[in-house]
Structure formats: structure tokens, C-alpha cells
Legacy VTK file of the C-alpha trace (Angstrom):
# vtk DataFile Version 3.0
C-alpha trace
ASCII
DATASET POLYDATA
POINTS 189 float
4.896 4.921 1.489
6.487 2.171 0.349
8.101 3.956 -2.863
9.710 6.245 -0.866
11.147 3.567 1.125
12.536 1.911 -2.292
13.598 5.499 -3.527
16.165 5.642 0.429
17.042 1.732 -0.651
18.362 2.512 -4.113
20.027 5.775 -2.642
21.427 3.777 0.027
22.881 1.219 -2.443
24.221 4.049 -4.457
21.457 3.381 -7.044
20.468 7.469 -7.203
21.762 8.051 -10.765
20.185 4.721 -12.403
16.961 5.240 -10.029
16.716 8.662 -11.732
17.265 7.763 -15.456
14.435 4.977 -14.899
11.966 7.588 -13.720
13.375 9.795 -16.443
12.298 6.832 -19.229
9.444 6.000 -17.778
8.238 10.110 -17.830
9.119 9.776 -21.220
6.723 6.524 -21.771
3.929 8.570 -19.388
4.927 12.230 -19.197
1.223 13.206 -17.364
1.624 11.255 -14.295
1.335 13.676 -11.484
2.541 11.104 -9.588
5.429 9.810 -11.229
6.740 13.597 -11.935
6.654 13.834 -8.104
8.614 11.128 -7.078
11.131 12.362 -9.976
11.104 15.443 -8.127
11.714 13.978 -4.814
15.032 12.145 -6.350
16.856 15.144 -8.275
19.937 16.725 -6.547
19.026 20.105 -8.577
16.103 22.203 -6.804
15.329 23.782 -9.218
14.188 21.500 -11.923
12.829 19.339 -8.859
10.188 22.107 -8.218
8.767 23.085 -11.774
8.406 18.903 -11.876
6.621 19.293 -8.720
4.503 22.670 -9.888
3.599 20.584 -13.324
2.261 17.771 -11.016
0.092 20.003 -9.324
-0.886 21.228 -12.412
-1.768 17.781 -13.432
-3.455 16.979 -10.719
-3.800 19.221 -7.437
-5.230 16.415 -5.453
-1.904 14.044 -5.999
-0.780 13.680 -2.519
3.125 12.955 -3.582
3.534 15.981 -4.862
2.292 18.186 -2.089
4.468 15.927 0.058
7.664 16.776 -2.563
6.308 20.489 -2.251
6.455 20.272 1.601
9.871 18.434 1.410
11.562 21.049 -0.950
10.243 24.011 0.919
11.659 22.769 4.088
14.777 22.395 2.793
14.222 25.884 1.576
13.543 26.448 5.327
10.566 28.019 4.109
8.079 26.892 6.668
5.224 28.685 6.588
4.567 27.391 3.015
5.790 23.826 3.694
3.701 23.807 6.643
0.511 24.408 4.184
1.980 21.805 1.537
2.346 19.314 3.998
-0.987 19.668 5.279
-2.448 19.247 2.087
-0.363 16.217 1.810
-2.339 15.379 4.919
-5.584 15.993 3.974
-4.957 14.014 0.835
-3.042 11.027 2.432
-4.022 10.465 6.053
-2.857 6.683 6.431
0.601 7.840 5.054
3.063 7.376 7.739
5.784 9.225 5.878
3.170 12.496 5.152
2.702 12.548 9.188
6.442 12.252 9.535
7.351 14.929 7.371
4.373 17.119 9.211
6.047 16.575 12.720
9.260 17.787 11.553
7.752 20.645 9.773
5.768 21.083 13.149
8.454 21.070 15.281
11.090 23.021 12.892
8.155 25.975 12.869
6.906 25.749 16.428
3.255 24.830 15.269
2.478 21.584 16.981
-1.028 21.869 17.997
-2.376 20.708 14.852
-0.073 17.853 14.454
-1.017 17.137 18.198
-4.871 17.325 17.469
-4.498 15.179 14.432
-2.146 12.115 15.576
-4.258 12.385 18.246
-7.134 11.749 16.223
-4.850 8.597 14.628
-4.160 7.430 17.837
-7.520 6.602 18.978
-8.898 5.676 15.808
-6.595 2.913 15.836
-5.435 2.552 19.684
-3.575 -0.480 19.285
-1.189 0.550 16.625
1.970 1.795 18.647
3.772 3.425 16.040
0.541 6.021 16.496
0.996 6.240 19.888
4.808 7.107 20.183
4.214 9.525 17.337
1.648 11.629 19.166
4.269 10.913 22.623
6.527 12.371 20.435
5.089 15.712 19.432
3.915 16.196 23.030
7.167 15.948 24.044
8.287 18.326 21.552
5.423 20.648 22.713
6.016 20.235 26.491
2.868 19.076 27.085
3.593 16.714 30.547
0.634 16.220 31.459
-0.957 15.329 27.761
2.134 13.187 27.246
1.190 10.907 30.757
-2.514 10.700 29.746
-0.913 9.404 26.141
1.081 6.701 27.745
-2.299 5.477 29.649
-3.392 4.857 27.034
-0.551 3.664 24.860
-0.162 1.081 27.857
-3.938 -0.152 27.875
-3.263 -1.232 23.796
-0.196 -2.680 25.223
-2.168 -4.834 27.559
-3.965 -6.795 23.958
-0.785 -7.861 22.763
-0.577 -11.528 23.503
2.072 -12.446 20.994
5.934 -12.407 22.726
7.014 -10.588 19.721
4.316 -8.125 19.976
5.074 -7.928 23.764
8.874 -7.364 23.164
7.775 -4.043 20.686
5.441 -3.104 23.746
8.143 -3.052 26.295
10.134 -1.161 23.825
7.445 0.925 23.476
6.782 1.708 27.111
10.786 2.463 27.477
10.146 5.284 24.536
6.965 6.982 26.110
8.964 6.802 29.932
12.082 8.204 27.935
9.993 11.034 26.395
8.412 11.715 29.728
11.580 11.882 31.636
13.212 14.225 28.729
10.443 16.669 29.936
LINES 1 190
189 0 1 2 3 4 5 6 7 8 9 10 11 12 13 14 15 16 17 18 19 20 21 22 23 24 25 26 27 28 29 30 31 32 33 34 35 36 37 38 39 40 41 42 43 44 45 46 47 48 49 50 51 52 53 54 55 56 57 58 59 60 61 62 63 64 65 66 67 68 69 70 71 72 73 74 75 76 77 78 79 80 81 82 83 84 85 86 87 88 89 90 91 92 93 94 95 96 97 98 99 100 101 102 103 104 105 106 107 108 109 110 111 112 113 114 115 116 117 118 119 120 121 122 123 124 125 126 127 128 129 130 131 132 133 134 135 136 137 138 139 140 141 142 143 144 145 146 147 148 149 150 151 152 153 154 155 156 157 158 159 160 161 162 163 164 165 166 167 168 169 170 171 172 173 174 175 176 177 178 179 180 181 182 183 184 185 186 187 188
């Protein structure tokens, strides 16, 4: 997660070019690191040379998370999304405390008009860690997406019971802004 964050910082800063040539030397220096070619991949403006990075990654190692995840991203730009649906799943499978993974999955999701498995599975997030509220807007989210009224008031329940643990005033400030989200989602509907 947070390389991908550095990778939008050093875009942002209009880094891209000297960003690149460092991953370029350092592929050089390690040139089977599945997931070094993948964040390589993630950074080039060409598609092409971005994907057979991304296809000797897998090669590498079919379990590296980042480069299902660079799979998923290229194929949705591709607008591809039955197969970036299945690449970010993997990513998923292989990565399911990575916020950005789940991110990618909801757009996918919502792009393809396949949200009950992103449903079932921040869901699942959700109450394995119910007083996380990043988790809990994320699932409001998709349900909005989806439709789903009723599923989206039974989610703010229970986004407003981990609300109620919050004792710190900064915590308290992100759980009002938190409640204003889930209403705004419901009232969207």
C-alpha cells in the first residue's frame, strides 16, 4: 500500500521519469523481483511493455499480489473487465489487508456491474474489524452502488455502534464525518 502511495507522490511532484529510471536500475541490480517488475509496470506510460513486465512477474512468481493488482489495473484501463475482474480477485485472495487491492476491486465491481462479491467480502472486513470506519464506508459504498437500501441501513447500525467506542475528540470528529457519508449514501438511494 504504501508504495503505491509514494509511486502518486513522486507522480504528483512530477517525479514519474526519475521514479521510473530508479526502478529501471534497480531491475537491473535485481531483474527477478516479481515484485519490483510490477510496480515498474504500474509506472510506465507505454502498455505495452507495462504488461509483458507484468506477465514476467507472474511468471516469477504467480502468487505476487502487485502484479495481479498491475494486471487488474491495466486490463481496466483496457476496459477489459471480465479479465480484470479475475486479476483483481486474485489480487484479493493474495492481499486481503490491502486497502488499495479492495479499492481497485470496487471500481472494477462497479464499472462491470458485479458487486455481490465485493459486497460479501467487505462485508466480511467490516465485521472482522467493526471499528475500523474506513471498512465500514467502503462496504456503505458498494451498497450504494448496488442499491441495496435496506443492506446499506443495517450497515450504518452498525457503522454507528463502532462509532459509539470512539472516545478520543479526534476520533469522534472522523465519526461524525463518517455518519454524514453513510446518511449521504443513504439519501443518494
Amino acid at each position: 500500500v504504501w508504495h503505491r502511495a509514494w509511486q502518486d507522490l513522486r507522480c504528483s511532484l512530477g517525479e514519474e521519469e526519475a521514479m521510473i529510471d530508479e526502478y529501471r536500475a534497480l531491475q537491473v541490480a535485481t531483474p527477478d523481483d516479481a515484485t519490483l517488475l510490477a510496480l515498474l509496470a504500474r509506472s510506465l506510460p507505454d502498455r505495452r511493455e507495462a504488461d509483458g513486465l507484468v506477465t514476467r512477474a507472474l511468471e516469477l512468481d504467480p502468487g505476487c499480489a502487485q502484479a495481479w493488482l498491475s494486471r487488474a489495473w491495466s486490463l481496466s484501463v483496457q476496459a477489459d473487465w471480465p479479465a480484470a475482474s479475475k486479476a483483481v480477485w486474485r489480487a484479493v485472495a493474495l492481499a486481503p489487508a490491502d486497502a488499495r487491492v479492495k479499492e481497485l476491486a470496487r471500481d472494477i465491481a462497479a464499472a462491470s456491474g458485479e458487486l455481490s462479491q465485493l459486497v460479501d467480502t467487505l462485508e466480511a472486513d467490516a465485521q472482522a474489524r467493526p471499528t475500523e470506519l474506513f471498512r465500514w464506508l467502503a462496504l456503505a459504498e458498494a451498497l450504494s452502488v448496488d442499491g441495496r437500501v435496506e443492506s446499506l441501513s443495517r450497515s450504518r447500525e452498525r457503522l454507528n455502534a463502532a462509532l459509539a467506542t470512539y472516545d478520543d475528540p479526534r476520533a469522534r470528529a472522523a465519526a461524525a464525518w463518517a455518519e454524514f457519508q453513510a446518511c449521504y449514501l443513504i439519501g443518494r438511494l
